[in-house]
C-alpha positions as CSV (number, residue, x, y, z in Angstrom):
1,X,-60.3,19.6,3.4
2,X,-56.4,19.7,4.7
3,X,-53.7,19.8,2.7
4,X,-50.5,18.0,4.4
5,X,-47.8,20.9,4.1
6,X,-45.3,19.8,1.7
7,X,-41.8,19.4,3.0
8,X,-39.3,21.3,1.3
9,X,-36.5,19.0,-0.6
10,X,-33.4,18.3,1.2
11,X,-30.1,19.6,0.0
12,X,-27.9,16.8,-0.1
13,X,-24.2,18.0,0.7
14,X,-21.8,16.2,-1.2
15,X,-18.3,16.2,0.7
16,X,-14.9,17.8,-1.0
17,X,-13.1,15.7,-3.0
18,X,-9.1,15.5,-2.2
19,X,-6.4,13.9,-4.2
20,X,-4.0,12.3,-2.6
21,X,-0.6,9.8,-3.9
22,X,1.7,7.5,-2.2
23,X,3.9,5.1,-3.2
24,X,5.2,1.8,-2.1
25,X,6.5,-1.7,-3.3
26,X,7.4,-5.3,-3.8
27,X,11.2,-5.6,-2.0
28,X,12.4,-8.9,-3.3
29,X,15.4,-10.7,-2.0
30,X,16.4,-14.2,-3.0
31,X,16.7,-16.6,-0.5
32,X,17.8,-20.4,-1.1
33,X,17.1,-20.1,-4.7
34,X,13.7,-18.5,-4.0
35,X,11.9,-15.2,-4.4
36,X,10.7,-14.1,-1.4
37,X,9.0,-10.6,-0.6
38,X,8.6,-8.3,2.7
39,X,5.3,-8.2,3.7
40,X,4.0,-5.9,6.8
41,X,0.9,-6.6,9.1
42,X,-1.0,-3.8,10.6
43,X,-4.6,-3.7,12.0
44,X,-7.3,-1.9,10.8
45,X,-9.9,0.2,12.0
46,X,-11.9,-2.7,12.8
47,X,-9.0,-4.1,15.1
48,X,-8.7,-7.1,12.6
49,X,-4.8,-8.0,10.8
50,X,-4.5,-6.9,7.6
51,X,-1.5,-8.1,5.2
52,X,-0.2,-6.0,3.1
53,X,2.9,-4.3,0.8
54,X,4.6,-1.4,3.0
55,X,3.7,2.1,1.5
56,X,3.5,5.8,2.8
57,X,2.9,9.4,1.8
58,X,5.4,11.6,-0.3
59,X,7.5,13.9,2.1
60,X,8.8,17.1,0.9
61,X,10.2,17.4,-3.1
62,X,10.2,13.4,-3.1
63,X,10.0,11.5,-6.4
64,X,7.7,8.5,-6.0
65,X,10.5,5.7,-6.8
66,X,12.2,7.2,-3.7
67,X,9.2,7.2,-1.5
68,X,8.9,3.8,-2.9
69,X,12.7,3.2,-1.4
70,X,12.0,5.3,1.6
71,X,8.9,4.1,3.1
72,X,10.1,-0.2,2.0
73,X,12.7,0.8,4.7
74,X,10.7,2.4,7.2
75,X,7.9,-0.1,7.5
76,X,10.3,-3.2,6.4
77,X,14.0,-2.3,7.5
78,X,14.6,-3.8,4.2
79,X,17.2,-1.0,2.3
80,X,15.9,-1.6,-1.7
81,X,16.7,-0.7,-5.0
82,X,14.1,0.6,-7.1
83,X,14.2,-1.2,-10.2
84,X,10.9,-0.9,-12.3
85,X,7.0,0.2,-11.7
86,X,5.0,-2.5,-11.3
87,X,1.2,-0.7,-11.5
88,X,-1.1,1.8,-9.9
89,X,-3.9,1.0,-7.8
90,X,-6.3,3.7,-6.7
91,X,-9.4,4.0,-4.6
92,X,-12.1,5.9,-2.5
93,X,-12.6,6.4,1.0
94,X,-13.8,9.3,3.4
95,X,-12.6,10.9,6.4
96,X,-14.1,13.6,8.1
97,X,-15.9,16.1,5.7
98,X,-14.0,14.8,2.9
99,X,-13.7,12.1,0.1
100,X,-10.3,10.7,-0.8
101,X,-9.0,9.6,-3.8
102,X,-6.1,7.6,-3.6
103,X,-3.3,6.8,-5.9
104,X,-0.7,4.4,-4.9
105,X,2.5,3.9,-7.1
106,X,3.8,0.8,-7.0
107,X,7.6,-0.3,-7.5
108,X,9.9,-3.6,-7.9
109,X,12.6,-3.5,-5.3
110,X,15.4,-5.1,-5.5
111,X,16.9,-5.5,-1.7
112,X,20.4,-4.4,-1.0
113,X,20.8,-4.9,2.7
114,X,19.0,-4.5,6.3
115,X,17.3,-6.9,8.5
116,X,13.5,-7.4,9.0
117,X,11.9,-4.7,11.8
118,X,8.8,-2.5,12.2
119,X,11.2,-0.3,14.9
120,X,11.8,1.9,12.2
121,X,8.1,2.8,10.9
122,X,7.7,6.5,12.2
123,X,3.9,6.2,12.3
124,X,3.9,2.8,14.1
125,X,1.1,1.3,11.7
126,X,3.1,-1.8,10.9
127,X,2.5,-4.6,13.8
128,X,4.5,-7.5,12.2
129,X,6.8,-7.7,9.1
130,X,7.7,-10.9,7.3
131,X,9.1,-12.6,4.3
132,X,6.6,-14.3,2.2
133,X,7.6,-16.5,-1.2
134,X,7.3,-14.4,-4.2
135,X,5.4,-17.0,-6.1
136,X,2.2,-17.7,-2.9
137,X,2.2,-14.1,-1.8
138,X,-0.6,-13.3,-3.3
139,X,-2.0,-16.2,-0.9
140,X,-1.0,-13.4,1.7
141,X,-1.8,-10.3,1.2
142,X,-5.4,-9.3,2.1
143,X,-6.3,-7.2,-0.4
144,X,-7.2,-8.2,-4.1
145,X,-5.2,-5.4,-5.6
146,X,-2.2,-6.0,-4.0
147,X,-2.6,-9.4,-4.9
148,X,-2.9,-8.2,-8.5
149,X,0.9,-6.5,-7.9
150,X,2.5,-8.8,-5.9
151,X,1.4,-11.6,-9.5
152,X,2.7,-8.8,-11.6
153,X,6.5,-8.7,-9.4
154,X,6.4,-12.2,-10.4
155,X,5.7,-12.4,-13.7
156,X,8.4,-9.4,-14.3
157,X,10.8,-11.7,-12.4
158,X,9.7,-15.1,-14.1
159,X,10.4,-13.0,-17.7
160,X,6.3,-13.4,-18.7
């Protein structure tokens, strides 16, 4: 009689778990009586466009309404002035030997000057910038929780 050797179980390594926060916004600006917003483009790791609000890591002893400001500029050229925060949205992904979990810390800008440009996005992830109307961006943007803020900027703005 033979006995198949039984094979041992397999550990299952579960990957570190990191925390990590940014912070971005909705940079408003009317235009012609309208609302519009500044949206950027960027492609992702699949190669395909993704729309979506501009947004970036905290440097140094930042507070997140002024990596808000900060990183609107960079990836926008739209200078903004924080006004309220809009909503959180956070999510999973993994990289390497790790699992992230993102925050990202969403603000209501109001704009105060500058001209539309990716020139000044220091990591170069932005491909196209754009002003979309407030009220349709949601049409936009590419993914359902941005769509979630960009309805929220506009119900703040409409007074609902």
């Amino acid at each position: 009689m033979s006995h198949a050797a039984a094979e041992p179980p397999r550990a299952t390594r579960r990957l570190a778990a990191v925390e990590e926060r940014s912070a971005g916004g909705v940079v408003v600006d009317v235009h012609q009586g309208e609302a519009r917003i500044a949206v950027i483009a960027r492609r992702n790791r699949a190669g395909r466009i993704e729309w979506c609000l501009p947004k970036g890591h905290i440097e140094g002893a930042e507070t997140l309404p002024q990596t808000a400001a900060r990183e609107v500029a960079e990836e926008t050229g739209i200078q903004g002035r924080v006004l309220i925060e809009l909503g959180t949205i956070d999510y999973w992904f993994a990289v390497g030997d790790r699992r992230i979990h993102k925050f990202v810390h969403h603000y209501l800008l109001e704009a105060i000057g500058g001209d539309l440009t990716i020139e000044n996005d220091p990591d170069h992830e932005a491909i196209d910038v754009a002003w979309f109307a407030l009220r349709d961006a949601h049409r936009h943007l590419t993914f359902p929780n941005e769509r979630r803020i960009a309805r929220i900027a506009w119900q703040r703005l409409a007074g609902e």
